[in-house]
C-alpha positions as CSV (number, residue, x, y, z in Angstrom):
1,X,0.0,0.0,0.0
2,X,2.9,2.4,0.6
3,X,4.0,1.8,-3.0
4,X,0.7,2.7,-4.3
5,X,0.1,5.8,-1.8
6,X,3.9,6.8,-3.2
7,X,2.5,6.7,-6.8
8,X,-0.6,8.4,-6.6
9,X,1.7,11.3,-4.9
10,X,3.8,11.4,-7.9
11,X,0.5,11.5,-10.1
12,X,-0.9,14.4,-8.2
13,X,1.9,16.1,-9.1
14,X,2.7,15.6,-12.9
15,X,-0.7,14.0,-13.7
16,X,0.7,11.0,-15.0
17,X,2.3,7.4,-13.5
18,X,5.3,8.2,-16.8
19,X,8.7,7.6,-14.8
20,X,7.7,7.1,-11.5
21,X,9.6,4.5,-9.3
22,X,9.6,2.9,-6.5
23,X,11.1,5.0,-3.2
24,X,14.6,2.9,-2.2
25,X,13.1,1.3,0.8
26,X,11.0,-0.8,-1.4
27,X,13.4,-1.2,-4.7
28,X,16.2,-2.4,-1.9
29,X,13.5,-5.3,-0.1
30,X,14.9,-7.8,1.3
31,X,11.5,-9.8,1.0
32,X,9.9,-8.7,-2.1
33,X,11.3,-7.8,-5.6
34,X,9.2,-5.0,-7.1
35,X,7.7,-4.2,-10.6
36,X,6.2,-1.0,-11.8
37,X,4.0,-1.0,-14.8
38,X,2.6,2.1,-16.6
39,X,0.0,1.9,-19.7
40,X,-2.2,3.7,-21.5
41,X,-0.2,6.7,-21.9
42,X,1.2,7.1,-18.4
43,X,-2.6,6.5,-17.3
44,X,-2.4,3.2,-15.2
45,X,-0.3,2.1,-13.2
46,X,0.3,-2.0,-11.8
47,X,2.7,-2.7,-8.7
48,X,3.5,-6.0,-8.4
49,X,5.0,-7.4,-5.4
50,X,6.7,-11.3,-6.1
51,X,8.4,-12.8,-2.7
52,X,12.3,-13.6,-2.6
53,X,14.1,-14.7,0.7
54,X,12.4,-15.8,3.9
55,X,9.0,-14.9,1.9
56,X,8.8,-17.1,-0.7
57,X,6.2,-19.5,-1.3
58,X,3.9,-17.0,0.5
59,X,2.4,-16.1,-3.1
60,X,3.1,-13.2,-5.4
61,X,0.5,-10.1,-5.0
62,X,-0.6,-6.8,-7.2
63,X,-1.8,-3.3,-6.7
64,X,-3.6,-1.2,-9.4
65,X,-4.6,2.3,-10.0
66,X,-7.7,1.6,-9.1
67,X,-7.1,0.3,-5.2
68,X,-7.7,-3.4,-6.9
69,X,-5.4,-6.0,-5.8
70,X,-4.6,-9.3,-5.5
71,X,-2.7,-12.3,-4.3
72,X,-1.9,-16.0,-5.8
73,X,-0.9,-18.0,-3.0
74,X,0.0,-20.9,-5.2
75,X,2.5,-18.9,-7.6
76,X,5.7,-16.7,-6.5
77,X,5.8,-15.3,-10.0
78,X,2.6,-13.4,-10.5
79,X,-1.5,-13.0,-10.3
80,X,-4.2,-11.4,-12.0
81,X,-6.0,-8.7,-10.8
82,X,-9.8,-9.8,-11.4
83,X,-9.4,-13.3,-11.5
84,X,-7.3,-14.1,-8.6
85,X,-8.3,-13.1,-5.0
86,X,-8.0,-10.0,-3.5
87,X,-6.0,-9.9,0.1
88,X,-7.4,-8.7,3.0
């Protein structure tokens, strides 16, 4: 949620997602590795989040724009906003 609370700061300010990233805190987890998606002409934005270290196998998990996540317990490498759960 930080990451996503980071972004939409970033967007307030330029009106677009184009070149954000992730503060260093987050890029330099220990626990997660970190992707940053922008589309649609710097309009939408995914975070992904995909465990490494003592938090693998705990599932790989996704923020949106939107405030829509989710989380695939079964699969370190990704899930799909929609189709997979949302975490609580």
């Amino acid at each position: 949620m930080a990451s996503l609370a980071s972004a939409e700061n970033w967007r307030s300010q330029r009106f677009s997602y184009t070149g954000f990233t992730l503060p260093a805190n987050l890029q330099n987890s220990p626990r997660y590795t970190f992707q940053v998606q922008v589309g649609n002409g710097g309009q939408t934005l995914i975070i992904t989040a995909q465990p490494i270290g003592a938090q693998s196998g705990m599932g790989a998990m996704a923020i949106n724009h939107r405030g829509e996540a989710c989380i695939k317990k079964s699969s370190d490498s990704g899930c799909v906003i929609g189709t997979d759960p949302a975490w609580e």
